[in-house]
N, C-alpha and C positions, 0 to 999 in steps of 0.2 A: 901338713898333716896327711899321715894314709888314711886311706879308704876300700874296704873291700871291692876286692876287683867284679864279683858277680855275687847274686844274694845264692844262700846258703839252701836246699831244700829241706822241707821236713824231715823227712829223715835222715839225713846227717846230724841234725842235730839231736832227735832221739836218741839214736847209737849215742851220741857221746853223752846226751845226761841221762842215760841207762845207769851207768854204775853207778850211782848215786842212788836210784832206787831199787834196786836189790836186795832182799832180806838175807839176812848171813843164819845159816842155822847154825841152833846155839849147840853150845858143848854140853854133854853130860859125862857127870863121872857116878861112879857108885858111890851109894850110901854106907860107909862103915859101920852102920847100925843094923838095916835090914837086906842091904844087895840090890837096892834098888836101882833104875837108874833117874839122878836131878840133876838141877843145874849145881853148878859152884858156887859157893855163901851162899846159898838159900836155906830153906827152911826145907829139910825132906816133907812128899807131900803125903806119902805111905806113912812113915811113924811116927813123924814131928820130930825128928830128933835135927838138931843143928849143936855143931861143935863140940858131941854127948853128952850133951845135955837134952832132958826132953822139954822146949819150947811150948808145943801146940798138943793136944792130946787130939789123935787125929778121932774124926767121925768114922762108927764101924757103918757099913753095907747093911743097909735093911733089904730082908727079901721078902 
């Protein structure tokens, strides 16, 4: 059976299980309803419109 030849130090092995926790930022595309920018199959968050149809009727801005 092998055996590691010496132990490994902390950081070595960060670096390697880094890529694993890395957030990927997500994609947006424009809304074909209002120009916004959402994610992809979602629900737009500005007009509620998904696949044009209006979904969600959004909340207006109280001021």
């Amino acid at each position: 059976m092998t055996v590691p030849k010496r132990k490994n130090c902390h950081a070595r092995s960060a670096v390697r299980k880094a890529g694993y926790r890395k957030l990927a930022v997500p994609t947006l595309v424009t809304c074909p309803n209002c120009q916004e920018m959402m994610q992809p199959h979602r629900i737009c968050t500005s007009c509620g419109y998904y696949n044009g149809r209006e979904v969600v009727k959004p909340e207006e801005k109280e001021e």
